[in-house]
C-alpha positions as a Python dict, from the first residue, in 0.01 Angstrom:
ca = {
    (1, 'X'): (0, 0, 0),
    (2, 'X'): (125, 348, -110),
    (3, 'X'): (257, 589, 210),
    (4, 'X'): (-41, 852, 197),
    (5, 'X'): (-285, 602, 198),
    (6, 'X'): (-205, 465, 484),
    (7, 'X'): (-292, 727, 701),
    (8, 'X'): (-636, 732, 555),
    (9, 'X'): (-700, 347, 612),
    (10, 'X'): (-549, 422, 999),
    (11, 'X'): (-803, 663, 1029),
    (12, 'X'): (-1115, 469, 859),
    (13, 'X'): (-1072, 135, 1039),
    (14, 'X'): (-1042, 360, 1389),
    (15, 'X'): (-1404, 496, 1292),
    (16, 'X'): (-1534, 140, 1232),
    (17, 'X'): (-1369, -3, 1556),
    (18, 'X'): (-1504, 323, 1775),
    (19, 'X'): (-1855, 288, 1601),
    (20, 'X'): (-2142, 102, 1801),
    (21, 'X'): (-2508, 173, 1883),
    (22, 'X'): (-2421, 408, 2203),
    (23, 'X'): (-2214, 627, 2067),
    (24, 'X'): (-2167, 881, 1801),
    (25, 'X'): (-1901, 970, 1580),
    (26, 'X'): (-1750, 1318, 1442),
    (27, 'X'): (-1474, 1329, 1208),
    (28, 'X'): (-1272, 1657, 1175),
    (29, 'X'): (-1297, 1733, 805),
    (30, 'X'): (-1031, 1918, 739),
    (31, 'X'): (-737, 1640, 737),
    (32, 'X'): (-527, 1863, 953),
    (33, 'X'): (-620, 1964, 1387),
    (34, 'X'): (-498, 1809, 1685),
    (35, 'X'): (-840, 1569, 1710),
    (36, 'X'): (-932, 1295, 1444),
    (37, 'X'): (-1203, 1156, 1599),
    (38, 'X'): (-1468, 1273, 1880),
    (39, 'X'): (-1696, 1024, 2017),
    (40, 'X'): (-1965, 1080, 2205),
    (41, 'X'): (-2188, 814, 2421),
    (42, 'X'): (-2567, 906, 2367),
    (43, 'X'): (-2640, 775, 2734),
    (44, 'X'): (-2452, 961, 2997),
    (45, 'X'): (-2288, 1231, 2777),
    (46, 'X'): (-1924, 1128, 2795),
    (47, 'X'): (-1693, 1257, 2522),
    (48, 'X'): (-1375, 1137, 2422),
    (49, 'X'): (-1099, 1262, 2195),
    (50, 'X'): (-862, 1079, 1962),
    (51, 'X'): (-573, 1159, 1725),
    (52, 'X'): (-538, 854, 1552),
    (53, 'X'): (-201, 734, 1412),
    (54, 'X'): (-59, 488, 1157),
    (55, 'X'): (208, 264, 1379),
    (56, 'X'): (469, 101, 1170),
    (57, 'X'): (483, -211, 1065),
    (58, 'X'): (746, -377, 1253),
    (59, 'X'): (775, -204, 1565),
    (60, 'X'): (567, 88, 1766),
    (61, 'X'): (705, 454, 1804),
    (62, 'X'): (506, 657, 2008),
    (63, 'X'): (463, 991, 1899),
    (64, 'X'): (412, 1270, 2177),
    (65, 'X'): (150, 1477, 2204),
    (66, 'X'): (143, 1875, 2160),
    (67, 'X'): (12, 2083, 2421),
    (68, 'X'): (-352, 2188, 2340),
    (69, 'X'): (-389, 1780, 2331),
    (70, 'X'): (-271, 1733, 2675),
    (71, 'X'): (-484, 2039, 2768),
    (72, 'X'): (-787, 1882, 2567),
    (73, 'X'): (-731, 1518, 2701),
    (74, 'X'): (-660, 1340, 2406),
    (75, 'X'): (-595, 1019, 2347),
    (76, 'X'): (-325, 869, 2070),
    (77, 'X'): (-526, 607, 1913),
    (78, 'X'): (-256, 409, 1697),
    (79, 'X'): (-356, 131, 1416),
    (80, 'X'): (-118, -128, 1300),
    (81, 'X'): (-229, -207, 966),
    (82, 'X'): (35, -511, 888),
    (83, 'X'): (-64, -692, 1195),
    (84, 'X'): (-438, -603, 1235),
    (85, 'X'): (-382, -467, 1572),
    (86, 'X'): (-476, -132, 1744),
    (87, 'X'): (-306, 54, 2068),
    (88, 'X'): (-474, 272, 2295),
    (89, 'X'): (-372, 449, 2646),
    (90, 'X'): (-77, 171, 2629),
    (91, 'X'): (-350, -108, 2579),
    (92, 'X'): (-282, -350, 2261),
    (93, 'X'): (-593, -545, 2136),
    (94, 'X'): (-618, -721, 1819),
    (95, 'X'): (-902, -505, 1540),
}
């Protein structure tokens, strides 16, 4: 798979793997911004904030996170595409 698309795949198989019937899903639209993702859960009101990342294929490099995301609380939400495996807060589960 070509470099830029990666990012784009990252970022669409996050969406699917955040998506359920309690919460809902905003996208930021302009490709650039330090949130991706913002989900919201219908029920009690409880947002959360992701900046979703491409990891590499063979090994993970976390990537820091700029200061208006630590103010904002947000979370790196990192996709490994070669080994169908996702990494968030620290936590690895397989997608």
């Amino acid at each position: 798979m070509k470099y830029y698309n990666r990012g784009i795949v990252a970022h669409l198989t996050a969406a699917i793997d955040l998506l359920d019937d309690d919460h809902l899903l905003f996208e930021n639209i302009q490709g650039q911004g330090p949130i991706d993702i913002v989900r919201i859960n219908i029920k009690t009101g409880e947002v959360e904030l992701y900046d979703v990342k491409c990891d590499d294929d063979k090994r993970h490099r976390k990537r820091y996170s700029s200061e208006i995301q630590k103010k904002l609380g947000v979370k790196n939400y990192y996709v490994n595409l070669h080994k169908r495996t996702k990494r968030v807060e620290g936590k690895v589960e397989k997608l």
